[in-house]
Structure formats: structure tokens, C-alpha cells
N, C-alpha and C positions, 0 to 999 in steps of 0.2 A: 190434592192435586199433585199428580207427579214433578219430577224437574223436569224432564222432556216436553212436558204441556206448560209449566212456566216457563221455559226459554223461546217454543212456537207460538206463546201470547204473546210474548215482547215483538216478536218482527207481526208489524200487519199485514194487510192482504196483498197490500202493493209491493212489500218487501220480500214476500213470500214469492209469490212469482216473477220477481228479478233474477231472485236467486234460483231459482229453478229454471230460468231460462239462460242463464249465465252457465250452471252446471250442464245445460243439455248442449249448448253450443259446445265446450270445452272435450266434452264427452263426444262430437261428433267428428271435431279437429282430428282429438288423439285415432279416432277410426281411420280418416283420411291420410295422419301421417303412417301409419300402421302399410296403409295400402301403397302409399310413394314409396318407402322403403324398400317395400316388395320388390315395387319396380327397380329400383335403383340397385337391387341386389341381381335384379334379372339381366340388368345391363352390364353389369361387373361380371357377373358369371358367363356373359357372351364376347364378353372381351376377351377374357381370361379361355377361352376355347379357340378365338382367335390369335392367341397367342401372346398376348399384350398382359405386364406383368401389373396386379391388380393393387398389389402394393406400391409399386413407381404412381400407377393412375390416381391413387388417395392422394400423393401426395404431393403430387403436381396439380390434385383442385385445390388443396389446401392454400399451393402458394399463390395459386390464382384468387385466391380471395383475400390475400395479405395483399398490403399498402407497395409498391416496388422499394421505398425504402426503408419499409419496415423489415423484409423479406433480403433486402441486402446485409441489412444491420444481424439478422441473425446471422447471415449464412457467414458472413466475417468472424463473428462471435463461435461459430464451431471452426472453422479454420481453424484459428486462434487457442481451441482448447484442444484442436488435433495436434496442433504442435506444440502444443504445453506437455503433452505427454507422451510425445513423440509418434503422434501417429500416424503423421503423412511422410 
């Protein structure tokens, strides 16, 4: 008996197709973010034609999704290392 056939006798029938239905779910996500993406690059590429700079737009979702004092707390902390090294 091979080891690939003792290690698929140890999972039984019920554990066999958990995991293949675990796998297939994961495997249709990763399709689904594949296709958002898409999108979300088609909306950056329409801005950025509109003239809107696509690098500012990252990085103003970015801070939309920080805490408002988590987002303060940074933005202090580079202040702080702009003038640590003279750069404002």
C-alpha cells in the first residue's frame, strides 16, 4: 500500500468531502476576488483618466479605514520624524 493510500484511509468518507468542499469553496472566493480586483483596478484606471491622482485615492481609502485616532497618532509620528530630520 502506498503512503498516499495510507494517508486517504485515515480521513473517512465524511472527512473526505469536508475537505473537498472546504477546498472548492476557497478556490471559488480566490475566482471572485480575482474578478473585484479587476473591477477595482477599472475604477482606478477611470479616475486616474479623469484626472484624479490614483496614488492620493489609495491612500485616502487607506486612512478611511484606520481608527480617526489611530490615523492621528500616525500622522503626528511622521510630522515628528519630518522634523527630526529637517524635513518640513
Amino acid at each position: 500500500m502506498s503512503e498516499d493510500q495510507v494517508t486517504v484511509d485515515i480521513l473517512n468518507a465524511t472527512a473526505q468531502t469536508r475537505l473537498k468542499t472546504i477546498i472548492e469553496r476557497v478556490e471559488r472566493l480566490e475566482e471572485e476576488k480575482a474578478e473585484v480586483m479587476a473591477h477595482i483596478k477599472d475604477v482606478f484606471a477611470e479616475a486616474k483618466g479623469e484626472g484624479f491622482d490614483v496614488k492620493v485615492l489609495r491612500k485616502v481609502i487607506r486612512m478611511r479605514k484606520q481608527d480617526k485616532a489611530k490615523r492621528q497618532e500616525e500622522e503626528a509620528l511622521i510630522d515628528l520624524y519630518l522634523s527630526a530630520i529637517g524635513g518640513l
